[in-house]
N, C-alpha and C positions, 0 to 999 in steps of 0.2 A: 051418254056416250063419252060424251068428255070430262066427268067424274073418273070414270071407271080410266078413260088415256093416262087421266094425272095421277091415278094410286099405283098404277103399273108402273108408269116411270119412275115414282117416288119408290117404289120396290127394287127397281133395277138398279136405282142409285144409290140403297140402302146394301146392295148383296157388293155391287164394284167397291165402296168405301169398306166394307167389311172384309176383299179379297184383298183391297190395298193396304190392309194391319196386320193381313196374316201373312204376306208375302213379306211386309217389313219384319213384324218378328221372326219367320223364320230366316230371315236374313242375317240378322243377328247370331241366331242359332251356329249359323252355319259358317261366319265370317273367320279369314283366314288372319290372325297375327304372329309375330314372334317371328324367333328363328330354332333349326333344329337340327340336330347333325343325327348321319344314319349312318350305321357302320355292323359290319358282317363279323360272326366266329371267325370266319377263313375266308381267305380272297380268290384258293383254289383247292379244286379236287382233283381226282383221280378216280375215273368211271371207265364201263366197260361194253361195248354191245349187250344190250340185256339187263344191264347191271342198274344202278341207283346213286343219288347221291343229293344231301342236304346240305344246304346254307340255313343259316339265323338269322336275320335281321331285326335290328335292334335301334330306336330311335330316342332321341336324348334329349327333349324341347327345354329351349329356354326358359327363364321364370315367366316371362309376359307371355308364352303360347297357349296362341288360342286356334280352336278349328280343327284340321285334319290335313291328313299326308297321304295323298291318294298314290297310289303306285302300280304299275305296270311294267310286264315283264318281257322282253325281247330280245329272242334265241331261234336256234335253229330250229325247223319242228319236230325233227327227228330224236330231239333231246325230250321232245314231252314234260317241258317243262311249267310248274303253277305255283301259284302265291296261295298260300294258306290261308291270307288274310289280304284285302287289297286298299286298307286305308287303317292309318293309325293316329293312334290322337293320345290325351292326356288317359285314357282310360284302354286304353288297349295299343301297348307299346312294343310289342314283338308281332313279328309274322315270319316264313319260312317259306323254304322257295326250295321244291323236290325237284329232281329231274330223272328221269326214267328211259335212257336211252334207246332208242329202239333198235331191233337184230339186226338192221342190217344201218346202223349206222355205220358211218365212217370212221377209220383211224384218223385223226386230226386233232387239234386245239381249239376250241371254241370261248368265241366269247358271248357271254350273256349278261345284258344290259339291265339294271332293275331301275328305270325312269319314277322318280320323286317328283309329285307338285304341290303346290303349298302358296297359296293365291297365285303368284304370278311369280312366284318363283317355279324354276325347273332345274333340278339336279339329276344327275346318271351315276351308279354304279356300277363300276366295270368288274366282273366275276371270271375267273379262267376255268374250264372244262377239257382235263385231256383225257380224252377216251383213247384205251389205250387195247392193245389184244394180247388178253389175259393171258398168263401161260400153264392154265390149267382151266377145263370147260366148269366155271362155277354154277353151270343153270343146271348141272348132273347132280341128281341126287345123292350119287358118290361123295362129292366133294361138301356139299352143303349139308348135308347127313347131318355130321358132326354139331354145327354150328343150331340147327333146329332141335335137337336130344339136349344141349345144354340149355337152351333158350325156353325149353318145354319145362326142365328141369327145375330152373328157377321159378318160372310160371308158376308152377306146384309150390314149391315153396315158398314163394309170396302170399300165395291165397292161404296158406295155411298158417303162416306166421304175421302176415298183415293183413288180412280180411277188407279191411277199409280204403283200401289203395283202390281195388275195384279192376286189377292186373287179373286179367284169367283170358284162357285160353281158346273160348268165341270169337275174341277181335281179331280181324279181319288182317291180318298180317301182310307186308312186303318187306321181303327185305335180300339185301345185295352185302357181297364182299368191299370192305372198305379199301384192302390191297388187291387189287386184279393181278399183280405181277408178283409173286410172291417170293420170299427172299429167304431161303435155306436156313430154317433155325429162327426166324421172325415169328412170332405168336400168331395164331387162327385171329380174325378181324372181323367183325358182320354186325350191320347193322341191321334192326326191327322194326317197323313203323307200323303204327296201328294209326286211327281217327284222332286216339289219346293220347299216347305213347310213343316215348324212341327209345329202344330199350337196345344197348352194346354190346355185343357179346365178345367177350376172349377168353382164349385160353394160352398156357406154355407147355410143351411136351416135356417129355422125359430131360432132365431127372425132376424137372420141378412137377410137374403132374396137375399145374393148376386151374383152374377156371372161376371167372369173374365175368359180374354183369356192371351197369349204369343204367341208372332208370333218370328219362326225364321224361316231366310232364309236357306234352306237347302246347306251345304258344308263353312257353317260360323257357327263361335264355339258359338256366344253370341248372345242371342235374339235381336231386334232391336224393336220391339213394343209391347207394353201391352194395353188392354182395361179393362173397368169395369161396368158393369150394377148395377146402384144403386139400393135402396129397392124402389122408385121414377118411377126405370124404365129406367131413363137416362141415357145413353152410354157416357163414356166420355175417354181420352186418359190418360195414369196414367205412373206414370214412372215403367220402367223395376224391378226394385230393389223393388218395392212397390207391384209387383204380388200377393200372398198369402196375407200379413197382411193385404192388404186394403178388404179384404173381410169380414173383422171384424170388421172397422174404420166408419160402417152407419148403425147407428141404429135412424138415425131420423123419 
């Protein structure tokens, strides 16, 4: 009997020294050093009852960072708003933070907190949110018509011109007007969000007749492709920086 006490205990103190190696290793794993600065595309939107709306978040670690930047978000709930991602490190350096107003939110200004920690550091970003009432009903398939036939449009022409991009028209789509309050002669605004995808859609009316996309990969901070529909008709590939002005550059 007291064979059999002394191998049990010698077991029990074989499994505690073995739980106190792997608690120290993963300690290591997980140890927070460095410093890191986070900082957003935009500091504010413009959203709408119904409507949508995305920030970037993008973090910059110094050369000794080590660990993770756990993050959390705090807003009103009617904003429905969520982190894409909720801790970043040397290997996954972007996250995004959608928010989805709901009908019967409020006209008002909101702010929304994106709280940073990093051992025993703690930072906040402060975000503005003005939801505003739109002067034209954007949830009518009237008005958003438009914006989904061109968004369809290039679809199609992606899958047939870039096969490998993996852009097609299963994904699971949201998407809102980037202008709620629209400005007489200002070009159509909408963005796309897929799982994968944030795809831009614009266009300029008459006389210029034209329409342009922006495709980014979702959880990467800089678009990778632009398109353009000339007044011709023709779809052609255009550089990223050229998005907006070239909607103006065909008036042949």
């Amino acid at each position: 009997m007291g064979r059999i006490f002394s191998e049990i205990c010698s077991f029990l103190i074989v499994i505690f020294l073995s739980g106190c190696i792997l608690d120290k290793d993963d300690s290591k794993e997980t140890e927070d050093e460095g410093s890191y600065i986070i900082e957003t595309n935009k500091t504010e939107i413009q959203s709408y009852p119904d409507g949508g709306g995305l920030f970037i978040i993008m973090m910059t670690p110094s050369e000794d960072f080590m660990g993770k930047v756990r993050l959390s978000v705090s807003a009103n709930n009617l904003l429905n708003s969520r982190l894409t991602n909720e801790a970043l490190s040397l290997e996954k350096r972007i996250t995004e933070v959608e928010i989805h107003p709901d009908k019967i939110t409020e006209i008002d200004e909101y702010i929304l907190k994106i709280i940073s920690q990093h051992g025993v550091t703690v930072d906040t970003l402060f975000l503005k949110i003005d939801v505003v009432e739109p002067n034209l009903p954007w949830n009518s398939p009237i008005y958003y018509g438009n914006a989904v036939n061109i968004h369809n449009m290039f679809i199609q022409w992606l899958q047939d011109t870039n096969p490998k991009l993996g852009v097609n028209d299963t994904n699971d789509w949201f998407f809102y007007n980037n202008s709620p309050i629209i400005i007489p002669g200002a070009p159509g605004d909408w963005t796309f969000l897929s799982e994968t995808w944030d795809i831009t859609v614009i266009w300029a009316g008459y006389p210029f007749n034209t329409e342009s996309v922006l495709l980014r990969k979702r959880g990467e901070s800089k678009p990778m492709f632009a398109a353009l529909k000339d007044k011709d008709g023709k779809i052609r590939e255009i550089p990223v920086s050229d998005f907006r002005t070239s909607l103006y550059s065909n008036l042949n």
